[in-house]
BAFI-3210 file (N, C-alpha, C; in Angstrom, 3 decimals, decimal comma, padded with zeros to 6 digits):
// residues 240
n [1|2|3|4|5|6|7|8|9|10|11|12|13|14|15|16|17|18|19|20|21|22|23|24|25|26|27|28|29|30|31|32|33|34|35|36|37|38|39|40|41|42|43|44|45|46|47|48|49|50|51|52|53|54|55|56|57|58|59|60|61|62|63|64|65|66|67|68|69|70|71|72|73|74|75|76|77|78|79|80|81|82|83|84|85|86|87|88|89|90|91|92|93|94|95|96|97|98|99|100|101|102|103|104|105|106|107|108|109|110|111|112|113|114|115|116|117|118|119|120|121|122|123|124|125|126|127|128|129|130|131|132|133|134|135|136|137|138|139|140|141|142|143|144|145|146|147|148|149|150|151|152|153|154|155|156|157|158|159|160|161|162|163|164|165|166|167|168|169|170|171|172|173|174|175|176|177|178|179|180|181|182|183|184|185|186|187|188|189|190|191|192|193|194|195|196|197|198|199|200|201|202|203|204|205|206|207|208|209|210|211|212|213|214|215|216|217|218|219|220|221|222|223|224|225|226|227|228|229|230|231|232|233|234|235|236|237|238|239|240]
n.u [000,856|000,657|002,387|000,249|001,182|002,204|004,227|004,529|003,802|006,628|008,479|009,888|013,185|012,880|009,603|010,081|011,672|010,685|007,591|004,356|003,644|005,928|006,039|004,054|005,153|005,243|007,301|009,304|009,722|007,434|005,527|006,532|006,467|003,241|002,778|003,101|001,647|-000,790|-000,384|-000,009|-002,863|-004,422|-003,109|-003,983|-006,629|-007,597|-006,685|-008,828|-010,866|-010,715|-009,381|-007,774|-004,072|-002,901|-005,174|-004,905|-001,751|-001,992|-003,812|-001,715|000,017|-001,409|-001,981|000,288|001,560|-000,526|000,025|002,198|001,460|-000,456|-001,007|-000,347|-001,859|-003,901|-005,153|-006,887|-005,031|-006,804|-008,612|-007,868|-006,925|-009,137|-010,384|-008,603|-008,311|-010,693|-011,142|-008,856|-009,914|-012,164|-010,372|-009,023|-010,355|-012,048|-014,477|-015,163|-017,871|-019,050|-019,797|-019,006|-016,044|-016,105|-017,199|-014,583|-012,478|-013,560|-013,479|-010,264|-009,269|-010,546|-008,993|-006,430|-006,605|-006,837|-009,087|-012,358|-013,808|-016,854|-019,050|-020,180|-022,889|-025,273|-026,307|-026,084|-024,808|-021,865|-021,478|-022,470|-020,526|-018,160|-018,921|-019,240|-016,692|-014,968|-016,122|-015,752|-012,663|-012,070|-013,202|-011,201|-008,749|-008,408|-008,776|-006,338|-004,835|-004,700|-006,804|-004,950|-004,880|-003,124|-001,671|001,291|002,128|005,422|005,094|004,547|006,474|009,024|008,621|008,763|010,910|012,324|011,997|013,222|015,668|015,959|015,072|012,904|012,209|013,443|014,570|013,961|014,347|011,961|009,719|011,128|011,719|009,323|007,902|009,722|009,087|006,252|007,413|008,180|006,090|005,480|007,140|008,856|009,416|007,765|007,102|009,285|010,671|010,639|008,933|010,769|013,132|012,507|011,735|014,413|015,641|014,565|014,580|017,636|018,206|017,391|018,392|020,909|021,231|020,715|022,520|023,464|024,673|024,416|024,601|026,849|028,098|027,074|025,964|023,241|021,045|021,205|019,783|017,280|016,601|017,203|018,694|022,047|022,408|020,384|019,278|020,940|020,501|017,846|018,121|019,416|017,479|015,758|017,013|017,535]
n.v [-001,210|002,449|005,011|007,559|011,117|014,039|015,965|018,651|018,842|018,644|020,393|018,326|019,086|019,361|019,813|022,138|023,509|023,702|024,655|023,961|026,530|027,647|026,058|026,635|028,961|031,134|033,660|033,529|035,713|036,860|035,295|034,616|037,481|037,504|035,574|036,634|038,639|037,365|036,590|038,800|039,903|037,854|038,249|040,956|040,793|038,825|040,572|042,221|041,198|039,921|037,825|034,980|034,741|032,242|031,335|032,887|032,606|029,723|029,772|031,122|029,262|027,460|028,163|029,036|025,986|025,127|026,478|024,869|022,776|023,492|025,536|029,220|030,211|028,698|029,491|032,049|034,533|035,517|034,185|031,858|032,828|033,388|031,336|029,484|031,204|031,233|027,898|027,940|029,292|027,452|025,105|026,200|026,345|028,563|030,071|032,173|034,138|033,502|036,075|038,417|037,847|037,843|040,359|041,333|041,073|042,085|045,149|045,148|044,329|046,473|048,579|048,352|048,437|050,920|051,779|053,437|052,720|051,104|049,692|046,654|045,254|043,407|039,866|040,430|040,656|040,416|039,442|037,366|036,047|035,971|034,651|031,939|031,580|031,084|029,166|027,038|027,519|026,970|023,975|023,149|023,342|021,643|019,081|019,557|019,191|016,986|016,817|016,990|019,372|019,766|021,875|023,336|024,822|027,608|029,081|028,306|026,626|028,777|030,451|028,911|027,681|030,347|030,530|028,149|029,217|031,418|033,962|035,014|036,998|039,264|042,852|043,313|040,327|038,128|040,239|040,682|038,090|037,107|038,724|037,994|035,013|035,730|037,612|035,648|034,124|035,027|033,532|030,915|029,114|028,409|025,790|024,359|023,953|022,341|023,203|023,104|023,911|026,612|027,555|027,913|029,522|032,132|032,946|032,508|034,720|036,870|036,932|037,860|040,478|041,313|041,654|039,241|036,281|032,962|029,629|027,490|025,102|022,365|022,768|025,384|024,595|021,777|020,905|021,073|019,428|020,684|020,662|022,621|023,416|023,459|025,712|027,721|028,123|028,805|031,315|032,774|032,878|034,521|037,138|037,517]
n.w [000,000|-001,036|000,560|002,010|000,913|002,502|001,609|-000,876|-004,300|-006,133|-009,198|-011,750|-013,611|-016,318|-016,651|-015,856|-018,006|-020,140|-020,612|-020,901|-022,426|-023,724|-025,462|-027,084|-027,956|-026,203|-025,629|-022,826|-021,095|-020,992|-020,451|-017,777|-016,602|-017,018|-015,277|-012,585|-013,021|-012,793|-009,822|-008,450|-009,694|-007,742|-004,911|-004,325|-004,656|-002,949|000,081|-000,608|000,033|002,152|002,792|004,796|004,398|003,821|002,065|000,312|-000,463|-000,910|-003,180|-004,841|-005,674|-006,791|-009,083|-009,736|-010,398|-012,098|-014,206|-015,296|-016,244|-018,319|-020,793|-020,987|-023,191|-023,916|-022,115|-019,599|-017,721|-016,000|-015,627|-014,665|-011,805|-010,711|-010,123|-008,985|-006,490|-005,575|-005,228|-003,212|-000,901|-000,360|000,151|002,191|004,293|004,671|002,907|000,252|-001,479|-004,225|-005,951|-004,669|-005,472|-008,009|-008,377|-007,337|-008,672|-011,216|-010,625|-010,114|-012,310|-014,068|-013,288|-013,538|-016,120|-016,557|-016,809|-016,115|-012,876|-012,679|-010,904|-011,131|-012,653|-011,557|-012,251|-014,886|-018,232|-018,318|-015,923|-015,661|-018,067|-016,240|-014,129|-014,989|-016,496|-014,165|-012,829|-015,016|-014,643|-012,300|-012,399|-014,329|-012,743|-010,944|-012,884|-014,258|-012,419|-011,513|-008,909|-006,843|-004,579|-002,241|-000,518|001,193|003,128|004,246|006,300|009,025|009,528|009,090|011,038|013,407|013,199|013,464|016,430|017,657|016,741|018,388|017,415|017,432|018,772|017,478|015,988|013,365|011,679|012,138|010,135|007,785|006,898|006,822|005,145|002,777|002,181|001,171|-001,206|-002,508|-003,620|-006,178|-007,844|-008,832|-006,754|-004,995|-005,899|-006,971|-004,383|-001,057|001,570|004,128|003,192|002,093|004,103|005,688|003,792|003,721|005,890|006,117|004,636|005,510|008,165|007,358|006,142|008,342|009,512|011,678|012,839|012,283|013,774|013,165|013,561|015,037|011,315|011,156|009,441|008,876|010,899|010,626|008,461|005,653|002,731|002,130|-000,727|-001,736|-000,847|-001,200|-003,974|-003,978|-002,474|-004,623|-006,746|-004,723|-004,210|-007,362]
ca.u [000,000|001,502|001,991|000,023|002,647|001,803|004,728|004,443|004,422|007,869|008,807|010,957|013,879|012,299|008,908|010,605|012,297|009,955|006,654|003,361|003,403|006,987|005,920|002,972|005,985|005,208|008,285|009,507|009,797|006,155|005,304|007,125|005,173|001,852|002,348|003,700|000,175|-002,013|-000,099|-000,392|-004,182|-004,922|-003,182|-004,846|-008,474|-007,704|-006,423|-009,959|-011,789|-010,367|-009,322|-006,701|-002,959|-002,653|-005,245|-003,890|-000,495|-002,202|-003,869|-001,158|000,561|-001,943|-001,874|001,908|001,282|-001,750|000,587|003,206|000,726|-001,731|-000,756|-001,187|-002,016|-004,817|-006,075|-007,095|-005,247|-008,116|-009,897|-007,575|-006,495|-010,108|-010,676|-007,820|-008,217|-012,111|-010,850|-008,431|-010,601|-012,632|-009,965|-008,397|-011,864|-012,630|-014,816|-015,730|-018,827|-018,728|-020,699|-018,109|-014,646|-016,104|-017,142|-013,855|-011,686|-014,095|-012,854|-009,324|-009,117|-010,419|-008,485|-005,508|-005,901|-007,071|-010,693|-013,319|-013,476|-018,054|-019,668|-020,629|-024,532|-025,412|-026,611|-026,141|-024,276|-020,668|-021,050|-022,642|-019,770|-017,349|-018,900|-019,120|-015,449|-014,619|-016,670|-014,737|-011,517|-012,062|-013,062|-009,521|-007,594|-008,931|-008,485|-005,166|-003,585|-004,752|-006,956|-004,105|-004,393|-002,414|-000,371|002,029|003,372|006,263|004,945|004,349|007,644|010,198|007,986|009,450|012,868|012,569|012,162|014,275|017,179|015,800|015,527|011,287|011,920|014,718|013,406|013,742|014,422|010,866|009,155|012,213|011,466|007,603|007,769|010,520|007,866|005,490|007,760|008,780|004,659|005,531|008,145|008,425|010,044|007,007|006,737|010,618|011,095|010,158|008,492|011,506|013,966|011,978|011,400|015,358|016,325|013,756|015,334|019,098|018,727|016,997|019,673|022,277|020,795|020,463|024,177|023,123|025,303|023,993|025,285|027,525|028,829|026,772|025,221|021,678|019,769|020,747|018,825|015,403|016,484|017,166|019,867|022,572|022,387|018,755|019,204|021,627|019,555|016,343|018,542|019,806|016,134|015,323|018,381|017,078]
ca.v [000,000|003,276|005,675|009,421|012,221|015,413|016,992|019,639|018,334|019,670|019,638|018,351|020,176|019,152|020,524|024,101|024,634|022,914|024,764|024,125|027,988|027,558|025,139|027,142|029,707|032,206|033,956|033,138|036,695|037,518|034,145|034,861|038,760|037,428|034,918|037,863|039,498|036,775|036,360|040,318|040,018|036,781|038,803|041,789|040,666|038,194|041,362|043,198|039,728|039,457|036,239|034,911|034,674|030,659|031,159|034,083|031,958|028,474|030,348|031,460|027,962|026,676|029,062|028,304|024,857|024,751|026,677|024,523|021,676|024,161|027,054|030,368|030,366|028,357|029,911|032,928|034,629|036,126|033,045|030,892|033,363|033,944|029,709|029,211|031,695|029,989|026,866|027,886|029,554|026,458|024,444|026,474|027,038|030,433|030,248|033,666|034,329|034,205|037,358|039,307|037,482|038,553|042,130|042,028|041,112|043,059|046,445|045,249|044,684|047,910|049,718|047,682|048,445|052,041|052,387|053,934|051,642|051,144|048,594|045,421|044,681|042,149|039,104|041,113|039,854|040,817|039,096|035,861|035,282|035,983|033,299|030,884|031,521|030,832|027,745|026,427|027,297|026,011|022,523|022,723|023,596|020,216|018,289|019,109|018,861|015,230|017,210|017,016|020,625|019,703|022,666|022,879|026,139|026,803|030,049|028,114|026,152|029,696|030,626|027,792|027,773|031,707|029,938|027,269|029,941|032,148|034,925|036,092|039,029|040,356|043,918|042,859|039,145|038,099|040,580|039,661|036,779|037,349|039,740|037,087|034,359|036,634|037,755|034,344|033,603|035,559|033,268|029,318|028,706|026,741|024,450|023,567|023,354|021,683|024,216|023,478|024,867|027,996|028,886|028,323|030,314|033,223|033,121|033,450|036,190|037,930|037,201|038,269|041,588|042,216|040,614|038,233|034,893|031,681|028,421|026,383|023,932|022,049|023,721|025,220|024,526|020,701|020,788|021,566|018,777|021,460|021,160|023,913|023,940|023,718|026,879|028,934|028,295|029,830|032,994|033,357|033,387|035,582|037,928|038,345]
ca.w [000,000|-001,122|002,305|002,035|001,548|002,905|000,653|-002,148|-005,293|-006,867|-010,691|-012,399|-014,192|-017,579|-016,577|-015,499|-019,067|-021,326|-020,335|-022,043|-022,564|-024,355|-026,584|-028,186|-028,959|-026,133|-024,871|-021,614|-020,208|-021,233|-019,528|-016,193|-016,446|-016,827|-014,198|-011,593|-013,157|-012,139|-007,998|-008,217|-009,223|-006,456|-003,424|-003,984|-004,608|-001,416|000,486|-000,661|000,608|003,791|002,920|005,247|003,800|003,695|001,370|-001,028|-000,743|-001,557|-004,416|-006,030|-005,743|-007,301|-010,063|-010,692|-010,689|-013,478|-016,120|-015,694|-017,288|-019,237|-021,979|-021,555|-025,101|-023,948|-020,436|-019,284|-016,388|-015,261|-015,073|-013,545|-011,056|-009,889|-010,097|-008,250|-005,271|-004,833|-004,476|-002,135|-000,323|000,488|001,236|004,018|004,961|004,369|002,018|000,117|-002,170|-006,085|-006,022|-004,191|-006,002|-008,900|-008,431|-006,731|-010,147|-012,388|-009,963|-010,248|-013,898|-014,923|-012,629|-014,225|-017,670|-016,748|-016,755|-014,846|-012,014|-012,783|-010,229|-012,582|-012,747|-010,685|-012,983|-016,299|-019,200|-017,855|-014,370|-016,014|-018,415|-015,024|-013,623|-015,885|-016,516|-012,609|-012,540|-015,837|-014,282|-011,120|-012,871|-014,869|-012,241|-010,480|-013,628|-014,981|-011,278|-010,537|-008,151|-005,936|-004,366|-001,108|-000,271|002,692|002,745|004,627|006,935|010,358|009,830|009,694|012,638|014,702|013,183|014,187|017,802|017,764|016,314|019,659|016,726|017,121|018,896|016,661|015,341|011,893|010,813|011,595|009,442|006,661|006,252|006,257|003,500|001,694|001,784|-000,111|-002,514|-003,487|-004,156|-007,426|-008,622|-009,513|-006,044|-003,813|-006,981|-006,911|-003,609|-000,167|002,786|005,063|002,241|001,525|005,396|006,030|002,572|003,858|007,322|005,678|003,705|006,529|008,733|006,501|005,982|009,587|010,017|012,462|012,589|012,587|014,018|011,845|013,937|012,791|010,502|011,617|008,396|008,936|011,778|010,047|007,478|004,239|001,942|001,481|-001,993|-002,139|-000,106|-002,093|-005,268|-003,424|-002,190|-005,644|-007,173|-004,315|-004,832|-008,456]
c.u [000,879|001,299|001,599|001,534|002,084|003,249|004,135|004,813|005,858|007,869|009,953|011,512|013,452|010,838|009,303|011,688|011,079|008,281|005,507|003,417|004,770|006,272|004,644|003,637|005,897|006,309|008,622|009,909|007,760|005,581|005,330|006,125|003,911|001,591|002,271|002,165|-000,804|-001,718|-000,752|-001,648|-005,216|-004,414|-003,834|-006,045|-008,537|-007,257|-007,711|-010,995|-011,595|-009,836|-007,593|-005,627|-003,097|-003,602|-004,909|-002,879|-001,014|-002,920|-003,131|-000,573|000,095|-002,099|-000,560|001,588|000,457|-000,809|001,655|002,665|-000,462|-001,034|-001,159|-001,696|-003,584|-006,265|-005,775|-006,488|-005,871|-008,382|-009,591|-007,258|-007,605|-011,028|-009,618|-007,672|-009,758|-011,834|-009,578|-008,917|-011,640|-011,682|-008,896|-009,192|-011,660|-013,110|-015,560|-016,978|-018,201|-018,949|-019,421|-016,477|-015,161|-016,234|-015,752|-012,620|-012,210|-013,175|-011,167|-008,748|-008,942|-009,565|-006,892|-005,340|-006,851|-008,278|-011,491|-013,930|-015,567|-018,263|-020,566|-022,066|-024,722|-026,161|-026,982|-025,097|-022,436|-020,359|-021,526|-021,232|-018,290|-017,729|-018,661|-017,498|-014,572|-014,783|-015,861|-013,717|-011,522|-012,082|-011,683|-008,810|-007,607|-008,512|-007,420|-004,289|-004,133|-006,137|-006,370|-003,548|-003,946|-001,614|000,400|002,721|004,337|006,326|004,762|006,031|008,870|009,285|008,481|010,674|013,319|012,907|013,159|015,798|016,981|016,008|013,967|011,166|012,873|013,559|013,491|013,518|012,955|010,201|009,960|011,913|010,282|007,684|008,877|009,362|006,748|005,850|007,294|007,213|004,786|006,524|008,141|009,292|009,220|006,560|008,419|011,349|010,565|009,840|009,706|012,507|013,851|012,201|013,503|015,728|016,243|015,236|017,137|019,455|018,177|017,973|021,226|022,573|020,856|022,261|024,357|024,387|024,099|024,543|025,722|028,612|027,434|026,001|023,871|020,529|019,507|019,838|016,945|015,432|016,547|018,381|020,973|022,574|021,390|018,582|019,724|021,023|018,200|017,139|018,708|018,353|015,764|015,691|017,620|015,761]
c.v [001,243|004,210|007,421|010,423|013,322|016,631|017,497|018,915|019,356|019,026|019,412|019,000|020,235|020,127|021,690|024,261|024,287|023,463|024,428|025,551|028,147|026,946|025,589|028,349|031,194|032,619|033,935|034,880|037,256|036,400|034,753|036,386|038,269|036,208|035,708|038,386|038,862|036,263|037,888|040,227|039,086|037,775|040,109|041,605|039,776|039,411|042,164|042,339|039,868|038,669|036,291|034,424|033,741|030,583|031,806|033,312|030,491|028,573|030,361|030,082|027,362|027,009|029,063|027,256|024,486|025,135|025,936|023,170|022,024|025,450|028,276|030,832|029,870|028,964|031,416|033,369|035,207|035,016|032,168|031,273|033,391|032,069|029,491|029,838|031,424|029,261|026,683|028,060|028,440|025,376|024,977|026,628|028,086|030,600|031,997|033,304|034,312|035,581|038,526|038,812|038,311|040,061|042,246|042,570|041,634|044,228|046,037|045,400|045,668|048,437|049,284|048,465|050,083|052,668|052,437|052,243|051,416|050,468|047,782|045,212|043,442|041,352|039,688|040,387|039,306|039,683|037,494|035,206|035,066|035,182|032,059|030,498|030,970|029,132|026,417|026,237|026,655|024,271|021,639|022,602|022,002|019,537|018,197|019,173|017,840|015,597|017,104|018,837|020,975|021,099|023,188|024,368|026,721|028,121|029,796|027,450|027,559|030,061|030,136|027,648|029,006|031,497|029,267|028,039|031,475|033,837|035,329|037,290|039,653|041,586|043,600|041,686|038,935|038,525|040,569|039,161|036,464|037,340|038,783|036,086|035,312|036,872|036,609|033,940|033,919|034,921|031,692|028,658|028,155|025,873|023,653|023,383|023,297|023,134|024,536|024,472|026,116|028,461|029,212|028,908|032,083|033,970|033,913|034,078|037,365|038,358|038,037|039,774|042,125|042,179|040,057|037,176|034,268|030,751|027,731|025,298|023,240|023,511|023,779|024,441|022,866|020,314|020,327|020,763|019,246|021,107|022,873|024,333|024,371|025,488|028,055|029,060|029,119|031,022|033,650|033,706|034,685|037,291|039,454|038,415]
c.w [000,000|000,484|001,019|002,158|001,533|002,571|-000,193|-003,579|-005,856|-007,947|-010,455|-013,571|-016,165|-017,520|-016,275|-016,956|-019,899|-020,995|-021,445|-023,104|-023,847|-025,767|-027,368|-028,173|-027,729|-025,289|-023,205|-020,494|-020,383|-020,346|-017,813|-015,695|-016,133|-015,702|-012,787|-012,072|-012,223|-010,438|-007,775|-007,586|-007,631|-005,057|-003,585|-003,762|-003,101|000,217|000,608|-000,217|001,864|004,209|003,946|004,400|003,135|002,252|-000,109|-001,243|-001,441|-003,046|-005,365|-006,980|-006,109|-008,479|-010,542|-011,417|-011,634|-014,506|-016,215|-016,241|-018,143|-019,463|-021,277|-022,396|-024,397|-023,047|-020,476|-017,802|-015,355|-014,674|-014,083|-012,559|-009,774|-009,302|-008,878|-006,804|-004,602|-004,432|-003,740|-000,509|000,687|001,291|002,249|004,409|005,669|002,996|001,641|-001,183|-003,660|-006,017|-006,108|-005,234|-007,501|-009,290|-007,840|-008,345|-010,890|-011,524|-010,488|-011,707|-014,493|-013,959|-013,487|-015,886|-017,729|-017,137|-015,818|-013,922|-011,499|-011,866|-011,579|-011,878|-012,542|-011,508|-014,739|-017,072|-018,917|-016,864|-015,158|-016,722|-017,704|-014,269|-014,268|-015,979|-015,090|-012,553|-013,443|-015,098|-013,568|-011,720|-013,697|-014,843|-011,416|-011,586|-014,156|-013,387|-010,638|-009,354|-006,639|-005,444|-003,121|-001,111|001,236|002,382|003,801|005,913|008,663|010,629|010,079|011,169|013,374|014,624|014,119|015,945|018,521|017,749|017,409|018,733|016,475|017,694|018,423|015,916|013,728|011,182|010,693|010,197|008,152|005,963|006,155|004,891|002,392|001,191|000,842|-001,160|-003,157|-004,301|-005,885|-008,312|-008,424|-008,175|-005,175|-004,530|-007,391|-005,808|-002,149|000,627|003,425|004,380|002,133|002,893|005,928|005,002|003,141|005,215|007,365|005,455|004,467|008,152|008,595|006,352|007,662|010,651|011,403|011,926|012,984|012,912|012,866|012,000|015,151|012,327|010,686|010,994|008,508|009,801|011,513|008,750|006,255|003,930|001,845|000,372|-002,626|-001,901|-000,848|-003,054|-004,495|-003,104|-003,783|-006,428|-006,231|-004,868|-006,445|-008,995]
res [x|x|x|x|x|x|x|x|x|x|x|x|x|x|x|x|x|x|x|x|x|x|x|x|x|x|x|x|x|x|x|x|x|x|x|x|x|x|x|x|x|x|x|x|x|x|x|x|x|x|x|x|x|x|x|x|x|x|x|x|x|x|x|x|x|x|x|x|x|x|x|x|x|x|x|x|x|x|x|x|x|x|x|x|x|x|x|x|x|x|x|x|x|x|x|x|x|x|x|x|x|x|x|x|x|x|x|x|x|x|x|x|x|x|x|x|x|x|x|x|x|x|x|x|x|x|x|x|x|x|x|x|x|x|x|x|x|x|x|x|x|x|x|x|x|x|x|x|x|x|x|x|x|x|x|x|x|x|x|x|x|x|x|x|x|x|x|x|x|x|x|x|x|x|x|x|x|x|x|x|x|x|x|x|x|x|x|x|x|x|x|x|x|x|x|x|x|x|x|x|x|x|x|x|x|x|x|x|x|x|x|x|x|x|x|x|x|x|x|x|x|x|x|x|x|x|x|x|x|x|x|x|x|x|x|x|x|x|x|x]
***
């Protein structure tokens, strides 16, 4: 009997050059933009929700994870953005209203591409094909990810390292390495690598900055079971 794993799925280095999105010709910096568009649009509209973090963050992660087995050629990142932060929504339970996700992404949109920021007509032509579009996504984001939308994200683990490394009331690292975790939501780093990795990467570069030492006899990070190399590759994404 296979055992349950309550890891992150991670790709492989074939799936991170070889994207669907590649292979219907569309440039890999316009790619990487419109994915940074659609974390943008998910933490704000979850920011104008109320919604708690875990689910803005399991959102986005789930919104990496779909284009790296579905086109942008093919998908909308409207759609999947606003699919993907529903069914996060339910499963951290906190569920939010269609009603409201959608008037929230109609407001953001236009304000986005610079138009009068109207209130959308409640079951008028606009708001129907904004649902419809939701309800699709949502069903695609389920179907092309196995409906495997486990996500472990890695915000309670620096918390406890922060503990363990007797470093939560420092006036800075904490909030650091908060605001690092967030960034990273915008970039292909909680789909290539494990929670513990990300919270000790966050932690390093917040240390580093505040020029803190860390233990290195042993080395802290073995502690918390991360790789060093795993580690330097996540600073260096951070970095840039």
């Amino acid at each position: 009997m296979s055992k349950l794993s309550l890891q992150n799925a991670i790709l492989t280095y074939e799936q991170l050059e070889t994207t669907p999105s590649k292979r219907d010709n569309i440039p890999e910096e316009l790619e990487d933009e419109l994915r940074r568009l659609g974390c943008d649009f998910i933490q704000s509209a979850g920011i104008v929700l109320r919604l708690p973090q875990v689910a803005m963050a399991t959102a986005q992660v789930l919104f990496q994870r779909f284009f790296y087995v579905a086109s942008l050629k093919k998908f909308s990142v409207r759609d999947i953005g606003m699919g993907a932060l529903f069914l996060a929504s339910k499963v951290s339970e906190s569920p939010c209203k269609i009603r409201d996700l959608i008037n929230v992404y109609h407001y953001l949109i236009r304000r986005y591409r610079n138009k009068p920021t109207e209130p959308l007509e409640y079951l008028g032509n606009v708001f129907y094909e904004m649902k419809d579009a939701l309800v699709i996504a949502e069903m695609q984001i389920l179907k092309k990810l196995g409906f495997n939308v486990h996500v472990q994200l890695p915000y309670g683990l620096m918390v406890n390292y922060l503990k363990v490394l007797e470093l939560t009331d420092h006036e800075t690292i904490p909030q650091k390495a908060w605001g690092y975790l967030n960034d990273s939501l915008r970039t292909n780093v909680y789909v290539c690598y494990q929670p513990a990795t990300i919270a000790c990467a966050v932690i390093w570069l917040a240390a580093r900055i505040a020029q803190v030492k860390l233990p290195t006899s042993p080395p802290w990070w073995e502690l918390f079971e991360a790789e060093l190399e795993d580690i330097l590759f996540k600073l260096f994404i951070l970095l840039n």
